[in-house]
C-alpha positions in Angstrom: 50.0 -195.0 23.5 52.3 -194.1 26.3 50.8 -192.3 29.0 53.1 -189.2 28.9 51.9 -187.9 25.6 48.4 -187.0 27.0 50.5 -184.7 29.2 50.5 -181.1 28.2 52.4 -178.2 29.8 52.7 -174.4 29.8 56.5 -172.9 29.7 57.7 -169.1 30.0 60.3 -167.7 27.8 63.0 -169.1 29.6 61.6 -172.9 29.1 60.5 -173.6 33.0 57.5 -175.3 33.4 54.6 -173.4 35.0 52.1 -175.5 34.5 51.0 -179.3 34.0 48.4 -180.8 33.0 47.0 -184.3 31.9 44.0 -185.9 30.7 43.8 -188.5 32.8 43.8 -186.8 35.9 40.8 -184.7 37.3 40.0 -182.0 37.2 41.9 -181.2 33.8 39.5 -183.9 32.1 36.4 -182.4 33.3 37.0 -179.2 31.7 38.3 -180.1 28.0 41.2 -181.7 26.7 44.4 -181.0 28.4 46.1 -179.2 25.5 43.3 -177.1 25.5 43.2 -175.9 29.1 47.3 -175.5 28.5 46.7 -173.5 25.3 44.2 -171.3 26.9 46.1 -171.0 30.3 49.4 -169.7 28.1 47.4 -167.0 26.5 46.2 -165.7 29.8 49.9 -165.4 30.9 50.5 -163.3 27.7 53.2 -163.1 25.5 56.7 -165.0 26.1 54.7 -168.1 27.7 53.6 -171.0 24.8 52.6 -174.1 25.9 53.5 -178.2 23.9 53.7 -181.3 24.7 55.3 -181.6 28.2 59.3 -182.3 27.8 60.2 -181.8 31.7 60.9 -179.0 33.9 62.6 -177.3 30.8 61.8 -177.7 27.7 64.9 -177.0 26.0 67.0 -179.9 28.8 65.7 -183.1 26.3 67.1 -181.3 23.0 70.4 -180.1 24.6 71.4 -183.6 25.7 70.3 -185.2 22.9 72.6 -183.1 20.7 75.0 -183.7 23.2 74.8 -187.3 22.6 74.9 -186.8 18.9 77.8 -184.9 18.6 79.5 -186.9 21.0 78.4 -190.1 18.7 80.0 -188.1 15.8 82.9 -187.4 17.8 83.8 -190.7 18.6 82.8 -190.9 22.2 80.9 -193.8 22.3 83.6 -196.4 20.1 83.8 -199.2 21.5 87.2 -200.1 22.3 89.0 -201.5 25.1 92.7 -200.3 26.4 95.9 -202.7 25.6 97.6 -202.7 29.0 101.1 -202.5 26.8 99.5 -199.7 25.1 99.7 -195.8 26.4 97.2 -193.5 25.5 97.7 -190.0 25.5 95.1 -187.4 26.2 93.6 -186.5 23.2 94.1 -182.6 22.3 91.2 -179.9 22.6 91.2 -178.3 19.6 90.2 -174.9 20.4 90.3 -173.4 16.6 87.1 -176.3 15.6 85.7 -176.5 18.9 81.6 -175.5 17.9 81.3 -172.9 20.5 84.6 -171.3 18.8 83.2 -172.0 15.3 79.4 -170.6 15.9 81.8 -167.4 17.9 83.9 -166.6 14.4 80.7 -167.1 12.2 78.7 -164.4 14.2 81.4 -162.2 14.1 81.9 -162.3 10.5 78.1 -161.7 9.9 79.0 -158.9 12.3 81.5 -157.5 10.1 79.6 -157.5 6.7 76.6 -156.0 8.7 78.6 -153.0 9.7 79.9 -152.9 6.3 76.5 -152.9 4.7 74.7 -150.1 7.5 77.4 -147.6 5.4 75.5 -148.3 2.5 72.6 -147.4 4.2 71.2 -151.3 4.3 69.8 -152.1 8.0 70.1 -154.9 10.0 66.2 -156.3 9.9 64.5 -156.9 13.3 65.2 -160.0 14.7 68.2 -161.1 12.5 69.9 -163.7 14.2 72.6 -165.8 13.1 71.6 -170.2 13.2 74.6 -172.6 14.5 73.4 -174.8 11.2 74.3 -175.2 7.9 73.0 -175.5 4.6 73.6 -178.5 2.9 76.6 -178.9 0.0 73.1 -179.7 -2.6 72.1 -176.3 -2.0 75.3 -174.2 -2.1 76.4 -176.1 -5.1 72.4 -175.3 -6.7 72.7 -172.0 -5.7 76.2 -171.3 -7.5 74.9 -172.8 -10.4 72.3 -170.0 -10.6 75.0 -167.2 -10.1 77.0 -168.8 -12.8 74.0 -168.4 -15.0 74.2 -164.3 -14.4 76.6 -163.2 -17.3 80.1 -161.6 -16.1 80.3 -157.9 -16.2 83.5 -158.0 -18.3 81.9 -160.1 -20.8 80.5 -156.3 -21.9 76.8 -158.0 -21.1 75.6 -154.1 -20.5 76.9 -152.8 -23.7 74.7 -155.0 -25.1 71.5 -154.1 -23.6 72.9 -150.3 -24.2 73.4 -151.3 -28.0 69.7 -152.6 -27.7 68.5 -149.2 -26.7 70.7 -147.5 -29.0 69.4 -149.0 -31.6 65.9 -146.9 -30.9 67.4 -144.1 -32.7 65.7 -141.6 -30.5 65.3 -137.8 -31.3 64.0 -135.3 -29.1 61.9 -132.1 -30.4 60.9 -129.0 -28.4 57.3 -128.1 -30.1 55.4 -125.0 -30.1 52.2 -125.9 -27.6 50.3 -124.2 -29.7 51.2 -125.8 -32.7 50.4 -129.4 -31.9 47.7 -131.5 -33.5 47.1 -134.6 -34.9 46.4 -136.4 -38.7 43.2 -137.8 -39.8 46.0 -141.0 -39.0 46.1 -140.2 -35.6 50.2 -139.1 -35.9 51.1 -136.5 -33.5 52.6 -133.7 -35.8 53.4 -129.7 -34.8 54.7 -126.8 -36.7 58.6 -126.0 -36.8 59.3 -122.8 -38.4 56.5 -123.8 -40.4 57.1 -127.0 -42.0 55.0 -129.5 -40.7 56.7 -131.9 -39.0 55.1 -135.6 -38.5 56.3 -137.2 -35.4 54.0 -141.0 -36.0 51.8 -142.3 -33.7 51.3 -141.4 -29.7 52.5 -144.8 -26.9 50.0 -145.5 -25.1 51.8 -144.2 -22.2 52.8 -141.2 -24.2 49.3 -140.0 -24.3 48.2 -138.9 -20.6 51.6 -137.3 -20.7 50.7 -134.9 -23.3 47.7 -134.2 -22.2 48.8 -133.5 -18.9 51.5 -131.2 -20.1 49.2 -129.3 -22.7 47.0 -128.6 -19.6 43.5 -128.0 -21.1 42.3 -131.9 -21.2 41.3 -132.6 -17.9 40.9 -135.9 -17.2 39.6 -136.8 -20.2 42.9 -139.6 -20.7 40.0 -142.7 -19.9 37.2 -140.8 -22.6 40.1 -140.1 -25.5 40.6 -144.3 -25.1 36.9 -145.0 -25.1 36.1 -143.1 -28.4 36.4 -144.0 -31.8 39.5 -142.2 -33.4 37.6 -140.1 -35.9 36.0 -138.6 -33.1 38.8 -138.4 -30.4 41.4 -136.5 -33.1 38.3 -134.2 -34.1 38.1 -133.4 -30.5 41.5 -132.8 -29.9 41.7 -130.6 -32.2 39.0 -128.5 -31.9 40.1 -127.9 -28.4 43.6 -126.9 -29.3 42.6 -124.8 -32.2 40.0 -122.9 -29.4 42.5 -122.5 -26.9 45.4 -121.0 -29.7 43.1 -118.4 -30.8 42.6 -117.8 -27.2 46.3 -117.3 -26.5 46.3 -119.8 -23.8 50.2 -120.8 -24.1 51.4 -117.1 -25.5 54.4 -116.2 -23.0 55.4 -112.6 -23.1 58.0 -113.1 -20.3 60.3 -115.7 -22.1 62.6 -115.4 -25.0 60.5 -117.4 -27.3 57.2 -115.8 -26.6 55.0 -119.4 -26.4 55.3 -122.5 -24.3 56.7 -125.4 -25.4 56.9 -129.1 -24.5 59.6 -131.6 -25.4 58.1 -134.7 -27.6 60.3 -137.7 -27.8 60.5 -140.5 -30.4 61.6 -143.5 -31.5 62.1 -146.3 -34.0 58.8 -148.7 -32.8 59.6 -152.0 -33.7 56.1 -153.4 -33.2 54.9 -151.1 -35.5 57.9 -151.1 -38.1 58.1 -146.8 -37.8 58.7 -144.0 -35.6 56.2 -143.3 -32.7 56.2 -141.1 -29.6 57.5 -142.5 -26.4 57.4 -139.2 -24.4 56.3 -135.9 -23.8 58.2 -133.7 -21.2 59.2 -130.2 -19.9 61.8 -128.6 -21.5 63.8 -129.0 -18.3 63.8 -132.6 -18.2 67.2 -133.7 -18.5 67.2 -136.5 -20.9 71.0 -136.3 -22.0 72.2 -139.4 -19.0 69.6 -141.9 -20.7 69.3 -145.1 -19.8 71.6 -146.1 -22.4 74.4 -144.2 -21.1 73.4 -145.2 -17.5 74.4 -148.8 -18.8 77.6 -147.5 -20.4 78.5 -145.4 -17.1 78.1 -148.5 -15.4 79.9 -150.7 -17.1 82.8 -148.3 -17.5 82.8 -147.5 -13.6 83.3 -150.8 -12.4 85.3 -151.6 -15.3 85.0 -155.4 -16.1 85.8 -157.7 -14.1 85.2 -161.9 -13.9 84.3 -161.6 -9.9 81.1 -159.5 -10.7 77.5 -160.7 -12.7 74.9 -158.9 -13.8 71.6 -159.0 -13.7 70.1 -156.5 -16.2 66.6 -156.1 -17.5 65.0 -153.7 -19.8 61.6 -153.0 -20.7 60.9 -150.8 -23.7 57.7 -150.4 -23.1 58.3 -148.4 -19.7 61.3 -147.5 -21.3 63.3 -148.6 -17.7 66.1 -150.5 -17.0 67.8 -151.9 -14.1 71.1 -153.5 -13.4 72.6 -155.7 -10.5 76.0 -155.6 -10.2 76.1 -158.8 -7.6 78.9 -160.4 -5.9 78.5 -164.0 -4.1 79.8 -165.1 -1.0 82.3 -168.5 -2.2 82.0 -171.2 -1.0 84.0 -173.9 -2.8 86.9 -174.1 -0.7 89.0 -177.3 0.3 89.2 -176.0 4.5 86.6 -177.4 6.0 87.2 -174.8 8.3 86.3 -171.7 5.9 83.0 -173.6 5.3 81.8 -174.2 9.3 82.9 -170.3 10.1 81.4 -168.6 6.6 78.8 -170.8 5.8 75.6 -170.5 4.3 72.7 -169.9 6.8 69.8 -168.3 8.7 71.1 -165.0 9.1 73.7 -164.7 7.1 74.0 -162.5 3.8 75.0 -164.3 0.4 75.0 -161.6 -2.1 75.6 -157.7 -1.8 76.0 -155.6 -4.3 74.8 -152.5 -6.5 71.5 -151.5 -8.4 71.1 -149.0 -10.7 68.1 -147.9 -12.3 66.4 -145.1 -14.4 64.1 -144.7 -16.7 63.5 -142.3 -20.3 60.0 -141.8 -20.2 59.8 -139.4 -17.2 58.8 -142.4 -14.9 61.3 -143.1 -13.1 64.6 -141.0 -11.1 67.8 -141.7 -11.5 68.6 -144.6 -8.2 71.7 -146.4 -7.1 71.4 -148.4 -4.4 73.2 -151.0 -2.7 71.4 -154.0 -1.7 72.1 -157.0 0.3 70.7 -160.7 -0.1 70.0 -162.7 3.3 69.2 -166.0 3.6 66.0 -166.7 5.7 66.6 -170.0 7.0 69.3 -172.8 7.0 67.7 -174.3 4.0 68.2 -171.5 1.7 64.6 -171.3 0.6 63.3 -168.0 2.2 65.5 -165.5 1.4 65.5 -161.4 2.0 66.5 -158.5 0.2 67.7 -155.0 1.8 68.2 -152.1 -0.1 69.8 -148.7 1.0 69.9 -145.2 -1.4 73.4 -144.1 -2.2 72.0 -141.3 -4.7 68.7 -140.7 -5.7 68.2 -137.9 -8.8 65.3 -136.7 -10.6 66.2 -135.8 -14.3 66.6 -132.1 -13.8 69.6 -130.3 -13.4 72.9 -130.2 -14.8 73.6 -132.7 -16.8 77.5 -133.1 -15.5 76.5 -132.5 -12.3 73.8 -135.8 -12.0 76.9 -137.5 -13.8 79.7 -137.0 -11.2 77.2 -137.7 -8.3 76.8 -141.1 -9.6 79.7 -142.2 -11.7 82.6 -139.4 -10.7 85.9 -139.9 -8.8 83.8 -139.2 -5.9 80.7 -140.5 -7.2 78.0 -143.4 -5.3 79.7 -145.7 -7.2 83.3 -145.2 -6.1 82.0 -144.8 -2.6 80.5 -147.9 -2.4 82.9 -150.1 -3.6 85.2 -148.7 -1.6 83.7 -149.5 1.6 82.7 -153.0 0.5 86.4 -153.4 -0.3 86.8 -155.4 2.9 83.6 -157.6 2.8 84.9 -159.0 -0.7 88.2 -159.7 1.2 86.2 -161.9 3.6 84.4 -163.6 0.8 88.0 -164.7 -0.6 87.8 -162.4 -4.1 91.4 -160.6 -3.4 92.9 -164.1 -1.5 92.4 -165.6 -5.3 94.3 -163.6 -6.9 98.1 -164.2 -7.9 100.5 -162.3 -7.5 102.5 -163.0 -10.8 98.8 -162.1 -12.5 98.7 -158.5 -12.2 100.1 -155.6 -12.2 101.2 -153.7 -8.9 102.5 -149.5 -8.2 102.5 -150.2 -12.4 105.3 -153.5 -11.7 104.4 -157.0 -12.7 106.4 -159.7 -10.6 106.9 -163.4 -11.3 108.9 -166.5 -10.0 112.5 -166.4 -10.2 115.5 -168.7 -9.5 118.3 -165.9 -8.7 122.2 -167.0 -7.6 122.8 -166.1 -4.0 126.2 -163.2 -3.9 127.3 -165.1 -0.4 127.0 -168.8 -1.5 126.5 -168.9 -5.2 123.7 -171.2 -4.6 120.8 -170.6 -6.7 117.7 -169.1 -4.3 113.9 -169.6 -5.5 112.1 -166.7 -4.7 108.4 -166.1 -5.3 106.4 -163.4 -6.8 105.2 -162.3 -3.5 108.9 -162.2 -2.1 110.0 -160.1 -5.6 107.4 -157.7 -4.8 107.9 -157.1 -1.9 111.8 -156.7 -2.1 110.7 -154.3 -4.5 108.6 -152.3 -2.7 110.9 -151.6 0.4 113.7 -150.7 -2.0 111.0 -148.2 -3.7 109.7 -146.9 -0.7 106.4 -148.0 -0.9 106.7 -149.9 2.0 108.2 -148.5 5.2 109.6 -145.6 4.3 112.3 -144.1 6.2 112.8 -146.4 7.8 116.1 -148.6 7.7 115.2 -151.3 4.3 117.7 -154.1 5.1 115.8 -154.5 8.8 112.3 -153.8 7.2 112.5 -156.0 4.2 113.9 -159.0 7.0 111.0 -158.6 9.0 108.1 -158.6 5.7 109.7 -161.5 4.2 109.9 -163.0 7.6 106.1 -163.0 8.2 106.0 -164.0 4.7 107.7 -167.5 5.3 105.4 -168.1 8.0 101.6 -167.7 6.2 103.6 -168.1 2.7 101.1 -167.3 -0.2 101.3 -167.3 -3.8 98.2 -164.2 -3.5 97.7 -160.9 -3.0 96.6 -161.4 0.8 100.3 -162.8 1.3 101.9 -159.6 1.0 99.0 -158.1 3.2 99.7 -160.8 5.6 103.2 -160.3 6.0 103.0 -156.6 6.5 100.6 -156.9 9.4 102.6 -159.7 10.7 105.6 -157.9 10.6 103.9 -154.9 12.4 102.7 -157.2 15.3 105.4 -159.9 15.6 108.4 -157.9 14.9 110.9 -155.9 17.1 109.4 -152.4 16.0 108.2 -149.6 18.2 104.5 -148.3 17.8 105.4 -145.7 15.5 106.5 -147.8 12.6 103.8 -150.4 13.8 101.3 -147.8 13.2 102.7 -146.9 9.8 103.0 -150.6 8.6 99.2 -151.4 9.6 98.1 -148.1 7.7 100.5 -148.9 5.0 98.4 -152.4 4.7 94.9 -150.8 5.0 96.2 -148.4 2.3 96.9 -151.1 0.1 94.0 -153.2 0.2 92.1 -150.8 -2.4 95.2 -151.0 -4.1 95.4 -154.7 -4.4 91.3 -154.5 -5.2 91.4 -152.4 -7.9 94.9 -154.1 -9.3 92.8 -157.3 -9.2 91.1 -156.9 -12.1 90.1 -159.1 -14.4 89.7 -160.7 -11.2 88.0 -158.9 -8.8 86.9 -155.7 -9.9 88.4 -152.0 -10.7 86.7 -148.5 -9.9 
C-alpha cells in the first residue's frame, strides 16, 4: 500500500491544510491511529474544519485539475496530431455562448428567475438551496417524463370525472330539531320534521363523534358508545336525549325557531347499498362550494388545456379531495444548448404548479396553494416539495363570496397563473405554440403567398408576418405612432430571430424596441406593449398552454 494513504489531514472551510498527520511517524502512532487523532483534532477546531485522507495543501487543488484535464480530454486538447508545414492553422474561436463558466452563469440565473417567480406565490427559497454545475442524465429526464405523461391532461375533463364520482352520492342536507333526534332499535339516526319521522340510515363512523359533539350532552363518551353492544348504546342514547328534552336543554327563546338545530348530511353508501350519514354540522356551515363543485371550479378556471396534468385523488371516506394542476419543465429539445443552461439538477425546480383541496365532512378548509417541486440532487432521486397559501377559507360565510376569492376574475386562481405566466415562458409552453393555431385580438392568421403591387412577384409571407401587419394597421401595436416606419422595424426583427410561434412576434417587438432607430418613449411603449401581450398570447394558447 502506498505510503501516502496512512497520511491523514485536517482542513478548514476554505480547503488549507492545518494539520498532518501519519502513522508511521511518532508521535501520531503512539497515541491512536492517525485518522483518529485528525478526526478528533477537527472537532476541537469546531465547525467549518473536517478532516480526510490528506490530498495536499488544499484539498479541493487534486479535483480541480483533474477536471481540468478531463474536460480538456473531452475538448480535444490532448489529440494527437502533428502540424503540416504546408498547412495553416488558424486559432480556434472561444466560444463564449458554451463556454461552462457562461453555461453554469445562465443556468443560475434562470433558477434565479423562477425562484422570484415562485416567492409571489408565497413558496420560499429552502435554506441552503444551491444550484450543481451537473446534470442529470438523458435515462432520467426521459423516466421522469414518462411519469408526467402518465398524469391525465386537464382538458381531457379528468376532474369532471372525479366530480361526476361525487355527484353520484346524491347528497341531501337536513336541518333537525336537536331535540328531536334519536335512533331505531336499527341503529338509523332519525329526527322529527313537522312531525313525520324522518329516517336518515345509519351514522359513518366519522359521523358519530360529530354529533355527539354538536348535541353537547355526551361527553366524551365517543370511545364507550364504540365499546358497547348496540342494544345498549342506542338505549343510552336515548334515554339521555329524552332526559335532557324534558329538561329544555336546546329550547331557544331568542331565535326565530325557538330550538337549536344541527345540520345532518347524507348520502348514497355504496358499501352498504343505502343512505347513511356522512356529517353532522352547524347550521352555519357552508356546504353549497362542495368538493364536487371545487372540481368543476377548477376545471372551468383553468379551462382545459394539453400543457397542464392532473393529479386528483379522492377519498370518500374523509369525504376530501385534492387536485394538482402541475406543469413540467421540458426538456426534449434538439439545442444542446437549452439542455446545459435549463437542465435538470440539484437545485433546480421541475414542477410548479396549483393545489386545491377541501373537504365535505367539516374536516378540512377550503386551500389553494401553489407548490413547487425541486430536485434534491443531480440524480433526480431526492426530491422536495414547497408549498405557499394563496387562499385559505373555512366553510363559513357567504357562499359567493368564498367563490370569487378562489375562482373569480380576481380570484387565487387568476393571480397565480398570472404571475407564473413568465416561468412557463422559460420552460418553452408559449415558444410551442404556432402562430396559424390560434386565435389572436379574436383574428386567426395563416401562411399566405400574396403578389407584390411594385413587382408583381408573388411574396411568401408567414403567419407571424400576417399578424403582425395586422396588428400595426389595427393599432394594437404601436399606436400613434407612424405604421409604415413601425411595421418596417417589427417585421425587421422578425427576419432576424424568424419564428413560426408565438415568441416570434414577442421577439420582434422587443427587438424592434432595442435595435431600432426609436426614441425612449416609443421604446418604452413597445416593451410594455410586449409584457402586455404575453398573458395575451398565454391565454390565446389554449389548447396548448393553458387559459384563465
Amino acid at each position: 500500500m502506498n505510503a501516502s494513504t496512512n497520511n491523514w489531514a485536517v482542513y478548514d472551510k476554505d480547503g488549507n491544510r492545518v494539520a498532518l498527520y501519519d502513522e508511521m511517524i511518532p508521535p501520531h502512532s503512539q497515541f491512536g491511529s492517525a485518522q483518529g487523532n485528525a478526526r478528533r483534532h477537527a472537532a476541537r477546531l469546531g465547525a467549518g474544519y473536517s478532516h480526510c485522507q490528506d490530498r495536499g495543501p488544499n484539498r479541493w487543488e487534486d479535483l480541480v485539475t483533474k477536471t481540468k484535464e478531463i474536460e480538456d480530454f473531452y475538448n480535444g486538447a490532448d489529440d494527437d496530431w502533428s502540424e503540416d508545414e504546408d498547412t495553416e492553422v488558424e486559432e480556434p474561436e472561444f466560444d463564449e455562448v458554451n463556454c461552462s463558466d457562461n453555461v453554469y452563469a445562465r443556468r443560475v440565473e434562470n433558477v434565479k428567475n423562477e425562484n422570484e417567480i415562485l416567492g409571489k406565490l408565497g413558496i420560499i427559497v429552502p435554506a441552503g438551496n444551491y444550484v450543481s454545475r451537473g446534470t442529470a442524465s438523458h435515462g432520467n429526464f426521459r423516466l421522469r417524463n414518462q411519469a408526467f405523461e402518465k398524469l391525465p391532461l386537464v382538458s381531457d375533463e379528468c376532474l369532471t370525472e372525479v366530480a361526476d364520482v361525487i355527484e353520484d352520492e346524491n347528497r341531501r342536507d337536513y336541518v333537525a330539531d336537536i331535540d328531536s333526534i334519536r335512533m331505531g332499535q336499527d341503529g338509523n339516526l332519525k329526527f322529527s320534521d313537522n312531525g313525520y319521522i324522518r329516517d336518515l340510515g345509519p351514522i359513518e363512523e366519522r359521523a358519530f363523534p360529530q354529533l355527539l359533539a354538536r348535541i353537547g350532552v355526551f361527553p366524551a363518551v365517543n370511545r364507550a358508545f364504540n365499546l358497547w353492544p348496540d342494544p345498549i348504546m342506542i338505549h343510552t342514547f336515548n334515554r339521555v336525549m329524552d332526559y335532557y328534552s324534558r329538561n329544555g336543554r336546546w329550547d331557544q327563546s331568542n331565535t326565530e325557531h325557538g330550538k337549536k338545530q344541527i345540520s345532518i348530511g347524507t348520502r348514497e353508501n355504496t358499501k352498504i347499498g343505502k343512505r347513511s350519514v356522512y356529517r353532522a354540522v352547524s347550521t352555519s356551515y357552508q356546504g353549497g362550494l362542495d368538493c364536487e363543485a371545487v372540481l368543476r371550479a377548477t376545471e372551468l378556471a383553468i379551462n382545459g388545456t394539453t400543457g397542464a396534468r392532473a393529479d386528483i385523488s379522492y377519498n370518500p371516506s374523509t369525504t376530501r379531495a385534492q387536485v394538482d394542476i402541475l406543469f413540467q419543465k421540458g426538456y426534449q429539445t434538439e439545442s444542446r444548448n437549452d439542455w446545459a443552461f435549463n437542465p435538470m439538477c440539484k437545485g433546480s425546480v421541475f414542477q410548479f404548479g396549483l393545489r386545491i383541496t377541501s373537504g365535505d365532512a367539516a374536516n378540512h378548509r377550503f386551500l389553494i396553494q401553489a407548490i413547487a417541486r425541486r430536485d434534491g440532487c443531480d440524480n433526480c432521486v431526492m426530491i422536495g416539495e414547497d408549498a405557499g397559501i394563496l387562499v385559505e377559507k373555512r366553510h363559513v360565510g357567504d357562499l359567493e363570496t368564498i367563490r370569487q376569492a378562489m375562482f373569480g376574475d380576481d380570484g387565487a386562481v387568476e393571480k397565480a397563473m398570472s404571475l407564473v405566466k413568465p416561468m412557463l415562458k422559460q420552460w418553452g409552453y408559449i415558444e410551442s405554440v404556432p402562430v396559424n393555431s390560434v386565435k389572436l385580438w379574436g383574428q386567426s392568421f395563416t401562411d399566405t403567398d400574396d403578389r407584390d403591387e411594385d413587382t408583381g412577384a408573388t411574396v411568401h409571407r408567414s403567419a407571424a408576418e400576417n399578424a403582425i401587419t395586422w396588428a400595426v394597421k389595427n393599432n394594437k401595436i404601436g399606436k400613434g405612432h407612424a405604421k409604415k416606419a413601425m411595421l418596417d422595424y417589427l417585421l425587421s426583427g422578425l427576419s432576424k430571430e424568424p419564428s413560426p410561434c408565438l415568441d416570434g412576434i414577442l421577439n420582434a417587438i422587443t427587438r424592434a424596441a432595442h435595435d431600432s432607430l426609436l426614441d425612449d418613449i416609443v421604446r418604452d411603449q413597445l416593451e410594455r406593449e410586449a409584457g402586455a401581450l404575453l398573458p395575451v398570447f398565454a391565454n390565446a394558447a389554449a389548447p396548448f398552454v393553458f387559459r384563465i
